[in-house]
Backbone as JSON Lines, residues from 0, in Angstrom:
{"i":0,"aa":"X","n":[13.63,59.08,22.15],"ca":[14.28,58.38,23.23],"c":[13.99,59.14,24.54]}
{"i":1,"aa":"X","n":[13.54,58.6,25.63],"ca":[13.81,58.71,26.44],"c":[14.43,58.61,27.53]}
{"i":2,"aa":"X","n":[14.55,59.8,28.71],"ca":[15.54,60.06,29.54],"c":[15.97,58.72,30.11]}
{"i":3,"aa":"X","n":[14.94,58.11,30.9],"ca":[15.66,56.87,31.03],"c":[16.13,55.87,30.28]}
{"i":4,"aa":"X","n":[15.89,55.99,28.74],"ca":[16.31,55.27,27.99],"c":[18.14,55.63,27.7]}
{"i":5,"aa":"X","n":[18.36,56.85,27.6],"ca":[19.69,57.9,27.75],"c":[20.09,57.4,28.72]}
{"i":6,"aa":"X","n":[19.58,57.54,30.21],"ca":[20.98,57.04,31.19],"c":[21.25,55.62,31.4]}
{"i":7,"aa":"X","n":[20.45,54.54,31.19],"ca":[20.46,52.98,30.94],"c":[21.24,52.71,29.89]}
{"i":8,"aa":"X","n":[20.8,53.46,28.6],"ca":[21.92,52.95,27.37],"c":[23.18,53.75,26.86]}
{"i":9,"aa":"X","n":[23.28,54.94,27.6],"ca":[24.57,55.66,27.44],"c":[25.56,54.72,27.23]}
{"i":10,"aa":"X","n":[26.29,53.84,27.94],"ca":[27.58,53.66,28.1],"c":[27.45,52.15,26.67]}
{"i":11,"aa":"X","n":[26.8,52.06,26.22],"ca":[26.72,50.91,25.28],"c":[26.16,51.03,24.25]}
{"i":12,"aa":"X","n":[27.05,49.92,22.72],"ca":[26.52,50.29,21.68],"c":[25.2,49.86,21.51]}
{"i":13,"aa":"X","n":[24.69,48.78,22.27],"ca":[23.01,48.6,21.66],"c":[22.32,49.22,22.19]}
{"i":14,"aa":"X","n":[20.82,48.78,22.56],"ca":[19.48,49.18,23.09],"c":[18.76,48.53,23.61]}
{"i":15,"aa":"X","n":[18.43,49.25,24.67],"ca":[16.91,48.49,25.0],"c":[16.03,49.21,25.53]}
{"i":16,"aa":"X","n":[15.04,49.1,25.3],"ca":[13.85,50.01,25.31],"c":[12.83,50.33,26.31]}
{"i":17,"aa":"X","n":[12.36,51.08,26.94],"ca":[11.58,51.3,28.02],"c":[10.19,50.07,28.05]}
{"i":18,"aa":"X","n":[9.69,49.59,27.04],"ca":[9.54,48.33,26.67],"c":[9.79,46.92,27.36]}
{"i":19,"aa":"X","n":[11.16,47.03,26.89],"ca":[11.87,46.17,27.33],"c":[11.98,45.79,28.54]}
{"i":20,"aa":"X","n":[12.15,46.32,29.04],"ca":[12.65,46.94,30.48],"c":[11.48,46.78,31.32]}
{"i":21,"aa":"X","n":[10.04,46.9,30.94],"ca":[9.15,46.91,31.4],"c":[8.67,45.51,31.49]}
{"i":22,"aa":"X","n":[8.99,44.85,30.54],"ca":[8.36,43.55,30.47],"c":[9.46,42.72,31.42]}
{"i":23,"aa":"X","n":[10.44,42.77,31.8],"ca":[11.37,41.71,32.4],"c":[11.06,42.3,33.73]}
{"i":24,"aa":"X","n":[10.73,43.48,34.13],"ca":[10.2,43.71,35.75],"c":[8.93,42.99,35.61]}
{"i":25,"aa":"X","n":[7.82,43.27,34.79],"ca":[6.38,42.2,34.8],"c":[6.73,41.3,35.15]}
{"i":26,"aa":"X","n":[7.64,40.33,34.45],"ca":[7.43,39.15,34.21],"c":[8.8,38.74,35.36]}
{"i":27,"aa":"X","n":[9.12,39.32,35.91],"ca":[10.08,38.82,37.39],"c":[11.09,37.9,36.48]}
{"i":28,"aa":"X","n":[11.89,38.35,35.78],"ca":[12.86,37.98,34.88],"c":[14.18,38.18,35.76]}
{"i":29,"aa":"X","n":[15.1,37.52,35.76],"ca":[16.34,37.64,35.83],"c":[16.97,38.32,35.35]}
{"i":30,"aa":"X","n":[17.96,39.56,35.73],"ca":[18.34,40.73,35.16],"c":[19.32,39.83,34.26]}
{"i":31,"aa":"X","n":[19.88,39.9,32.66],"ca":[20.45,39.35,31.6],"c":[21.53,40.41,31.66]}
{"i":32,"aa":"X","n":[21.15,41.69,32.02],"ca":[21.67,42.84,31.72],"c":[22.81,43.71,32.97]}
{"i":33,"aa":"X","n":[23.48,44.23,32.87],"ca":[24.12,45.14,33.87],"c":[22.95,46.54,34.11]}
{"i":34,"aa":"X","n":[21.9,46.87,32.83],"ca":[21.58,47.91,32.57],"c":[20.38,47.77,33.8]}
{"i":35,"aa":"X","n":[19.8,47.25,33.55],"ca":[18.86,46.83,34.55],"c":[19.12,47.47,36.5]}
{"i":36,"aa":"X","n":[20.55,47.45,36.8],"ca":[20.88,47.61,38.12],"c":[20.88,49.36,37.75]}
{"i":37,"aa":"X","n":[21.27,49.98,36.82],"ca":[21.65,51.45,36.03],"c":[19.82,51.98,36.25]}
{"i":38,"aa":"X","n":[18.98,51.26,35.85],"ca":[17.99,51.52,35.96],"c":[17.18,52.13,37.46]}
{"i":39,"aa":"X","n":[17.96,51.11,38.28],"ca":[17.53,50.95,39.92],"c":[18.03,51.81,40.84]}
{"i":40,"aa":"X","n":[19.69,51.94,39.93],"ca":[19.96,52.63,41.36],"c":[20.47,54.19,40.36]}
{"i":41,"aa":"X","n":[20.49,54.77,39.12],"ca":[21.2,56.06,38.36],"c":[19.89,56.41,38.42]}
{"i":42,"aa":"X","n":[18.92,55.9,37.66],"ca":[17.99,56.69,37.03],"c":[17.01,57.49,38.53]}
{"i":43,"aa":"X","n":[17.28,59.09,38.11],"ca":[16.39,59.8,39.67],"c":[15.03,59.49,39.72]}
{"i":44,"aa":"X","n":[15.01,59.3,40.84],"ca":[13.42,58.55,41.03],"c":[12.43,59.64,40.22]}
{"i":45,"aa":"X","n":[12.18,60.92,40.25],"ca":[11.43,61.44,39.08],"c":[11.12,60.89,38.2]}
{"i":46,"aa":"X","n":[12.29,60.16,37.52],"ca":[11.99,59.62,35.99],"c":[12.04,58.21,36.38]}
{"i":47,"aa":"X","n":[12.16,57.6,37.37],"ca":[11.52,56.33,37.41],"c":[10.46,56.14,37.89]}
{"i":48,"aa":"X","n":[9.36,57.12,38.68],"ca":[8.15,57.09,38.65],"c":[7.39,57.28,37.35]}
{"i":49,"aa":"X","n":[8.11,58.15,36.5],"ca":[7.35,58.49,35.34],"c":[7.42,56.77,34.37]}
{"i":50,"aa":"X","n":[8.95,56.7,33.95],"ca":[8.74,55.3,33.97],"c":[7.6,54.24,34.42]}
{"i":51,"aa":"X","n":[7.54,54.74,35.28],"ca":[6.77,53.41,35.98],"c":[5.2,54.15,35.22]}
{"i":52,"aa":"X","n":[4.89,54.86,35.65],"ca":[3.43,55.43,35.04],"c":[3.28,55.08,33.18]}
{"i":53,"aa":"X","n":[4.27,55.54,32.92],"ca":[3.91,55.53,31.04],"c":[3.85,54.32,30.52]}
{"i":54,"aa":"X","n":[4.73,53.64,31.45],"ca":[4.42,51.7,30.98],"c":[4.0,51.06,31.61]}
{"i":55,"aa":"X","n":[2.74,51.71,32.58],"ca":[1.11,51.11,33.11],"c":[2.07,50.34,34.05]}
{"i":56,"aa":"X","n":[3.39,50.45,34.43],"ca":[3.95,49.21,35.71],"c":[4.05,49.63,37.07]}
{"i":57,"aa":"X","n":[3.11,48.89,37.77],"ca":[2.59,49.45,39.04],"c":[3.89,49.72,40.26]}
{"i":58,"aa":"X","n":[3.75,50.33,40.72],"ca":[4.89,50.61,41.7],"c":[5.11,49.43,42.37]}
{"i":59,"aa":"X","n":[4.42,48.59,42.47],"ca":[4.55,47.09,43.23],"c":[5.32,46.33,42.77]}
{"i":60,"aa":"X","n":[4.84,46.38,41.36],"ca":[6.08,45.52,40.66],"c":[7.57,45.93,41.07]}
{"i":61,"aa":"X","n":[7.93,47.03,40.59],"ca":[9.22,48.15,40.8],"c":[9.97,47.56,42.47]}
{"i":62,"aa":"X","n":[8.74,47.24,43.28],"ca":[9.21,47.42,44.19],"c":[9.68,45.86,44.75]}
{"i":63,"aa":"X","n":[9.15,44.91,43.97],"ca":[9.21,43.24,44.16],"c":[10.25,42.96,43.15]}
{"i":64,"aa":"X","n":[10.8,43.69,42.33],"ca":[11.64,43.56,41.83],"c":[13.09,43.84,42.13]}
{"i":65,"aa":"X","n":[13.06,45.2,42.7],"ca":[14.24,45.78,43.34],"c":[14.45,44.73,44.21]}
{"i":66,"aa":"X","n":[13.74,44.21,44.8],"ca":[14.36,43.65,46.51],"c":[14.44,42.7,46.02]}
{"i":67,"aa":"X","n":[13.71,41.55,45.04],"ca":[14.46,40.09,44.63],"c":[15.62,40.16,43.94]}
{"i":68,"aa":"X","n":[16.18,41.18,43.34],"ca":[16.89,41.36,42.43],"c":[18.48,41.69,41.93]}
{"i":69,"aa":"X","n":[18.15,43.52,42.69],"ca":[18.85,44.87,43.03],"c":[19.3,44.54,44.02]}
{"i":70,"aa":"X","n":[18.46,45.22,45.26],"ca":[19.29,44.84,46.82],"c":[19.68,43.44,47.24]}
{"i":71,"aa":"X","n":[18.68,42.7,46.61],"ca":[19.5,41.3,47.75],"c":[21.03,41.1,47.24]}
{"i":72,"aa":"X","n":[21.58,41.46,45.58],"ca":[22.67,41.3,45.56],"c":[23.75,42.62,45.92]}
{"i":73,"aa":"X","n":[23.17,43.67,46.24],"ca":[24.33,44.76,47.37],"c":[23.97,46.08,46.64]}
{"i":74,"aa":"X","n":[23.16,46.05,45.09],"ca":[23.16,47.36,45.09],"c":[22.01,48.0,45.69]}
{"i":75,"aa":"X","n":[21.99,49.3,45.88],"ca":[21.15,50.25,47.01],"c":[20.69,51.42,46.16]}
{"i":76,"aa":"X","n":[19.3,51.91,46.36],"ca":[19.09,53.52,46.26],"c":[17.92,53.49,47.44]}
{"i":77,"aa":"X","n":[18.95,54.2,48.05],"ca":[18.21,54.97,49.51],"c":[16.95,55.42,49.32]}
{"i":78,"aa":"X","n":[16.7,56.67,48.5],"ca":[15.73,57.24,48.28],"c":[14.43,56.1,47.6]}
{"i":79,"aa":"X","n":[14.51,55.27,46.51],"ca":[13.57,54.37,46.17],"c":[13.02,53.52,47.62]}
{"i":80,"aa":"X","n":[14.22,53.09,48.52],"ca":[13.52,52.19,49.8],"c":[12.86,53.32,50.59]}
{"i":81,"aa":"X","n":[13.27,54.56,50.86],"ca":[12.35,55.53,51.72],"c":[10.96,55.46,50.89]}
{"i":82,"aa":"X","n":[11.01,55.62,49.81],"ca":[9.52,55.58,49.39],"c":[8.84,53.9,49.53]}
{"i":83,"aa":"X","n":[9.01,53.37,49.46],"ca":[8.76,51.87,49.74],"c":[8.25,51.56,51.28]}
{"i":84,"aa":"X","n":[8.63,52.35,52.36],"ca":[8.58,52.73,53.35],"c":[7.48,53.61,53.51]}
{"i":85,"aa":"X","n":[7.41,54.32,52.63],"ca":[5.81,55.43,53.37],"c":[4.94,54.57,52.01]}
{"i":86,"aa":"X","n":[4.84,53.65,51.48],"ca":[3.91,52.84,50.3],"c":[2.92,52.1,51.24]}
């Protein structure tokens, strides 16, 4: 398991998998999940770049996702839009 798999599925009995997770940002999916926002705005960008690298998902995606998704409905991580900003 991985780290971001630990702070996304901590608080709940199931799972979902870095996988998972990867394919519903591809595929511009509708978050189903609360975990999904846990993803955007807990997980430290360290391990969501790495994220993003180990499951080949381009920072573009990450980043067309957050803003249709994440921010337009109020949640925020500062630090992910500063980098979005020097991209």
């Amino acid at each position: 398991m991985t780290s971001v798999e630990i702070t996304v599925n901590r608080s709940y009995k199931d799972f979902i998998s870095e996988k998972e997770f990867t394919q519903i940002i591809k595929e511009m999916k509708k978050p189903v999940t609360k975990r999904i926002y846990v993803l955007f705005t807990e997980v430290p960008m360290k391990e969501l770049i790495a994220f993003s690298l180990r499951n080949n998902n381009p920072f573009e995606n990450l980043k067309s996702y957050y803003l249709k998704y994440i921010k337009s409905i109020g949640f925020k991580n500062p630090e992910l839009e500063r980098m979005f900003e020097n991209d």
